[in-house]
C-alpha positions as CSV (number, residue, x, y, z in Angstrom):
1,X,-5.8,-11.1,-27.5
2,X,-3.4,-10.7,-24.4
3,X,-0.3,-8.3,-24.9
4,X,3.1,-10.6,-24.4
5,X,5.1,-9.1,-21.3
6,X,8.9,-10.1,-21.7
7,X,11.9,-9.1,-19.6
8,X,14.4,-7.1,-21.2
9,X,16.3,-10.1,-22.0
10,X,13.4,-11.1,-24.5
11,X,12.4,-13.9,-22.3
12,X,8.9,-14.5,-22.3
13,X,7.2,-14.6,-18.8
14,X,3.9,-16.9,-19.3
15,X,2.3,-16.4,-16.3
16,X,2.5,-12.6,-16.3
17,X,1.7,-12.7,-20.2
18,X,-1.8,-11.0,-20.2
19,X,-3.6,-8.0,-21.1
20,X,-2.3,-4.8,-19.1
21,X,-3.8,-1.7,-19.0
22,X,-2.0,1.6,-18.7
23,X,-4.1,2.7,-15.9
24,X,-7.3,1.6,-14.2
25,X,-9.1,4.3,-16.0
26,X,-7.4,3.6,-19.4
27,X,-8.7,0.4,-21.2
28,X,-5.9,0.8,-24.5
29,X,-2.8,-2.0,-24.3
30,X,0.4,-2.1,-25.1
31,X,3.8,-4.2,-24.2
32,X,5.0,-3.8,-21.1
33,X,8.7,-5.0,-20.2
34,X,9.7,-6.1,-17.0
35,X,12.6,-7.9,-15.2
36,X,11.7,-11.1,-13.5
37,X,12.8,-10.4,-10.1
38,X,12.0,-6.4,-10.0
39,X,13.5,-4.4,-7.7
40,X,10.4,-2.7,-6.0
41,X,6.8,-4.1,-6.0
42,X,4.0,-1.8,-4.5
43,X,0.7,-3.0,-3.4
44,X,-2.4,-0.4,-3.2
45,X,-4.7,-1.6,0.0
46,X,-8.3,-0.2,-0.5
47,X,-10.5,0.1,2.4
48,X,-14.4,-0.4,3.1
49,X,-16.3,0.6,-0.2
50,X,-13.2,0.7,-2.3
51,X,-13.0,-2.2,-4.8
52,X,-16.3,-3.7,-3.3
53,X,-19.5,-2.5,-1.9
54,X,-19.1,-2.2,1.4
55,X,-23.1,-2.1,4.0
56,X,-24.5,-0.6,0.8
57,X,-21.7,1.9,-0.3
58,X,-19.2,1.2,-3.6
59,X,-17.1,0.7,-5.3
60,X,-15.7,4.3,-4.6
61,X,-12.2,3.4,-5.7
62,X,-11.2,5.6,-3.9
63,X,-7.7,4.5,-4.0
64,X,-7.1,3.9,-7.8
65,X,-6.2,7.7,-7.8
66,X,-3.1,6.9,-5.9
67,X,-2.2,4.2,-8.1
68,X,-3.4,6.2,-11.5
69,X,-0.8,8.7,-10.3
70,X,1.6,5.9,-9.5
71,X,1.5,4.5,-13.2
72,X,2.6,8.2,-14.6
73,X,5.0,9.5,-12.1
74,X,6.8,6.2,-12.5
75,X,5.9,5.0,-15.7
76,X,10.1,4.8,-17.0
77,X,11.1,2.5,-13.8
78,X,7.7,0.1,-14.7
79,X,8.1,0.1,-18.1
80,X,12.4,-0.6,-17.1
81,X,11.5,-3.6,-14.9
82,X,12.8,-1.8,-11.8
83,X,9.1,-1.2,-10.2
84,X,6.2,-3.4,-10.3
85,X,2.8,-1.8,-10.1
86,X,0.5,-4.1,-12.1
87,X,-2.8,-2.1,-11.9
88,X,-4.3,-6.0,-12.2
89,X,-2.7,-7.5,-9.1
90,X,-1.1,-5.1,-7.1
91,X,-4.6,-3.2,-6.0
92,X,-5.9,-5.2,-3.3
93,X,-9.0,-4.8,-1.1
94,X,-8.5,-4.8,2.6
95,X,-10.4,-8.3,2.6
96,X,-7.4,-9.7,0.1
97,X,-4.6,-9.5,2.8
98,X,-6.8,-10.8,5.8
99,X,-5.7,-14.3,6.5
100,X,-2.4,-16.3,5.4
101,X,-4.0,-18.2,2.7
102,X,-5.0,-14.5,0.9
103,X,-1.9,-13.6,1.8
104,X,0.4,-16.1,-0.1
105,X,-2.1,-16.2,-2.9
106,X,-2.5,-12.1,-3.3
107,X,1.1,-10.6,-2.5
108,X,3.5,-13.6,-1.7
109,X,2.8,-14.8,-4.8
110,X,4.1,-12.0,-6.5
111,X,7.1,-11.5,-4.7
112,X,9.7,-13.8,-5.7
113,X,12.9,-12.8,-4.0
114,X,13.2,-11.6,-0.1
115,X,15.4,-9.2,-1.4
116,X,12.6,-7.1,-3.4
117,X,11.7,-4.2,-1.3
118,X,8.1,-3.8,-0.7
119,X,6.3,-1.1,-1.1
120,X,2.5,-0.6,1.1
121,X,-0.2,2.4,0.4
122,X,-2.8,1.5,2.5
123,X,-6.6,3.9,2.9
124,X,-8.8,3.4,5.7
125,X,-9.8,-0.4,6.5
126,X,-6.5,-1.0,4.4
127,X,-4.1,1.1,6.4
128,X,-5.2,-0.8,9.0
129,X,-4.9,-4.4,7.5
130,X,-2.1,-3.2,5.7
131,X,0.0,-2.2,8.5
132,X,-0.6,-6.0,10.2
133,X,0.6,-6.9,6.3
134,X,3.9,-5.1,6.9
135,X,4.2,-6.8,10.2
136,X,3.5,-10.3,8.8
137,X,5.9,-9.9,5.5
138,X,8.8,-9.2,8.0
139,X,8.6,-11.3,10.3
140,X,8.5,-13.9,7.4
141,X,11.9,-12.5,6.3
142,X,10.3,-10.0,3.5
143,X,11.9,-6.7,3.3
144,X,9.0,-4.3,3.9
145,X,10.8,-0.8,2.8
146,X,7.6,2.0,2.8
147,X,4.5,1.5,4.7
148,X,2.0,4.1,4.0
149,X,-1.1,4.4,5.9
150,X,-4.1,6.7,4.9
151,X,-6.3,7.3,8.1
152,X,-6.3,4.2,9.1
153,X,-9.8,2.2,10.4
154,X,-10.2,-0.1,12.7
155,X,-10.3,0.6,16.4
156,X,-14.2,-0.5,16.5
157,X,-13.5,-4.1,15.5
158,X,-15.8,-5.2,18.1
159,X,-18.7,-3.2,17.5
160,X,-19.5,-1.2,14.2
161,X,-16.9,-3.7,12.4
162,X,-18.0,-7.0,14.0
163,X,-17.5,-9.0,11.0
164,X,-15.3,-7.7,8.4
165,X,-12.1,-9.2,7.2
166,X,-9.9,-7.2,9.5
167,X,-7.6,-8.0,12.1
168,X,-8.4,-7.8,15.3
169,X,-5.6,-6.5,17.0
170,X,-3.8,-3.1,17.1
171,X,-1.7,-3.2,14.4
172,X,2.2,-3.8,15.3
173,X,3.9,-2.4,11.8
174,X,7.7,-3.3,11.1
175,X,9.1,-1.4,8.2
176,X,12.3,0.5,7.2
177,X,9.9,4.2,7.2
178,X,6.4,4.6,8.0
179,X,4.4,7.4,7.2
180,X,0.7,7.6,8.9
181,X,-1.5,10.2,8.0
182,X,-4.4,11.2,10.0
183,X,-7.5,13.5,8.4
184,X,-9.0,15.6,10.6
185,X,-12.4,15.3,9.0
186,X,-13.7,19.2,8.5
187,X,-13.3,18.9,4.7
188,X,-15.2,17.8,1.9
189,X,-18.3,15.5,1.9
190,X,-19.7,14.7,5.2
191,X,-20.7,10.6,4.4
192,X,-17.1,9.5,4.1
193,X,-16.0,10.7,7.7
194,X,-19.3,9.8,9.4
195,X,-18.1,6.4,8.0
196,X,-14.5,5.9,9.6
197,X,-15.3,7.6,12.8
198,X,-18.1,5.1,12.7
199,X,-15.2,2.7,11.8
200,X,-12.8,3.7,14.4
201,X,-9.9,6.0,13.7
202,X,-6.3,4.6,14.7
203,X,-4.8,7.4,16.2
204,X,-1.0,6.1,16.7
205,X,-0.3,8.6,19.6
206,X,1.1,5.6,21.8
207,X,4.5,3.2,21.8
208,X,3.8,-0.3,19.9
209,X,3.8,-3.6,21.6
210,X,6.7,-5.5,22.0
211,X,8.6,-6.1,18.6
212,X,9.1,-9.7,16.8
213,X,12.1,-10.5,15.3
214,X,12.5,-10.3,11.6
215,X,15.2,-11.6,9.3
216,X,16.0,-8.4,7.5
217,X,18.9,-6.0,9.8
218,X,15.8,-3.3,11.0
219,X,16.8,-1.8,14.0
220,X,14.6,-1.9,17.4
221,X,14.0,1.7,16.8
222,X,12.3,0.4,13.6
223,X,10.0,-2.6,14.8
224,X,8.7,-1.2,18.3
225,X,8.0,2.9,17.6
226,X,5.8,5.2,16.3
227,X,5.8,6.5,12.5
228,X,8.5,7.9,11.0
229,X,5.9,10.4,10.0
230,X,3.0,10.9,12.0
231,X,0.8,14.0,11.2
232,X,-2.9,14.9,10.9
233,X,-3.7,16.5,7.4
234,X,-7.1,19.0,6.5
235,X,-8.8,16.0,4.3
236,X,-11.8,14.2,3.7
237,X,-11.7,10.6,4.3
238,X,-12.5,9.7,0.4
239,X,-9.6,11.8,-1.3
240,X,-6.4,9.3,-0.7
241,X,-4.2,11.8,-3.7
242,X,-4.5,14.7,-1.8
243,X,-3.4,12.9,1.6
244,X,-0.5,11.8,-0.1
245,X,0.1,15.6,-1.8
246,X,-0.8,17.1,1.9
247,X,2.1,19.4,2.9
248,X,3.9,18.1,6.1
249,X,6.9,19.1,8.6
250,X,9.9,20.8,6.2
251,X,7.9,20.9,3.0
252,X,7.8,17.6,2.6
253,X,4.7,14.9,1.6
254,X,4.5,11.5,1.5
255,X,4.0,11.4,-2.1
256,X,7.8,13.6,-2.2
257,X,9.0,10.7,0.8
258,X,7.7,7.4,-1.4
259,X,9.1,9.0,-5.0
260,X,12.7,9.7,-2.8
261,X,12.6,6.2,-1.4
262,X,12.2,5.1,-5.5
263,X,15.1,7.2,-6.1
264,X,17.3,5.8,-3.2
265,X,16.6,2.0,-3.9
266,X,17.0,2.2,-7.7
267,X,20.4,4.1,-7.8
268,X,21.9,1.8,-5.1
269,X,21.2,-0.9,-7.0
270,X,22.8,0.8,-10.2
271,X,26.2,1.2,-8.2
């Protein structure tokens, strides 16, 4: 039997009423309360061999650390209503964002106020698609607030990648902050990195293309740059947790830049 999910008003909310599971690695229930319109969704974009074999390779998962880490650290503001993080839903293979009809049935679905700032990890062939997702949400009028990509894939559309769900062009991303992180490779099991050079590497070293306007007050600065954070990291391609614990410029991480950006959002809203 499903756990009932309620807001905190005690209202029931049958289409989210279902069985939730306190991580991906966790099978045990419980209730879970939530506000209707939450105040920060987050979707986890999985790349090649994450949540589906991939030319023989997977599921790695090799995301569902991130989001394992995500349930704990944040486990009061999910269980508040203030984040939503569903484990079910919100992890997403790069193939789930590719196209507008996977689109509005996978994430626009789920958001149901423009207002709700959106929160994108992204690893490999889903730092690529999900960096065309930030672009695609904004320009729709979404308010794309943290885009996170995890050495992104997809340069070798054309050749190694003839085929997949991805987008074909160079990504354009619009969000408030982007942090991209690029592995150098020299780490770790050698399989995984033969993989996304095979793949194609994005290595965001140039200007963007011209911007498109979005609905939400971003500045130019903010739709036609380059990240906010742009750094290369000692990691193998497979370990997405330690990317986002990799120490960068002024002691900072992305994990540190995300968990401030939770901070920020939820206490302005309390004012």
């Amino acid at each position: 039997m499903g756990t009932t999910v309620t807001s905190l008003s005690g209202k029931i909310l049958p289409e989210q009423a279902q069985k939730i599971t306190t991580s991906l690695t966790d099978e045990s229930t419980k209730d879970v309360h939530i506000h209707a319109n939450p105040k920060i969704i987050a979707f986890f974009i999985g790349g090649a061999g994450d949540k589906r074999p991939f030319i023989g390779s997977g599921p790695n998962n090799n995301i569902v650390d991130v989001i394992n880490q995500f349930l704990k650290d944040f486990k009061s503001e999910i269980n508040d209503g203030d984040v939503n993080a569903n484990p079910e839903k919100n992890y997403l293979g790069f193939y789930e964002i590719f196209g507008d009809d996977k689109i509005a049935s996978n994430v626009i679905s789920q958001i149901h106020s423009k207002d709700i700032a959106i929160f994108i990890i992204g690893h490999s062939l889903g730092g690529w698609n999900g960096a065309h997702l930030s672009h695609i949400l904004s320009t729709e009028g979404y308010l794309v607030d943290l885009l996170v990509t995890l050495d992104p894939v997809g340069i070798y559309y054309h050749t190694t990648l003839s085929g997949a769900d991805i987008y074909p062009a160079i990504p354009r991303p619009i969000a408030r902050y982007w942090v991209n992180l690029r592995y150098d490779g020299k780490t770790g099991p050698s399989v995984p990195n033969i993989v996304a050079s095979a793949g194609g590497r994005w290595d965001v070293t140039e200007s963007l293309p011209d911007r498109d306007e979005v609905s939400h007050p971003l500045t130019q600065a903010q739709t036609q740059r380059l990240p906010d954070i742009n750094a290369t990291v000692a990691i193998n391609h497979a370990d997405t947790l330690q990317a986002m614990y990799a120490k960068l410029a002024g002691d900072s991480c992305a994990w540190w830049i995300m968990k401030s950006r939770i901070g920020d959002i939820l206490h302005s809203q309390h004012e």
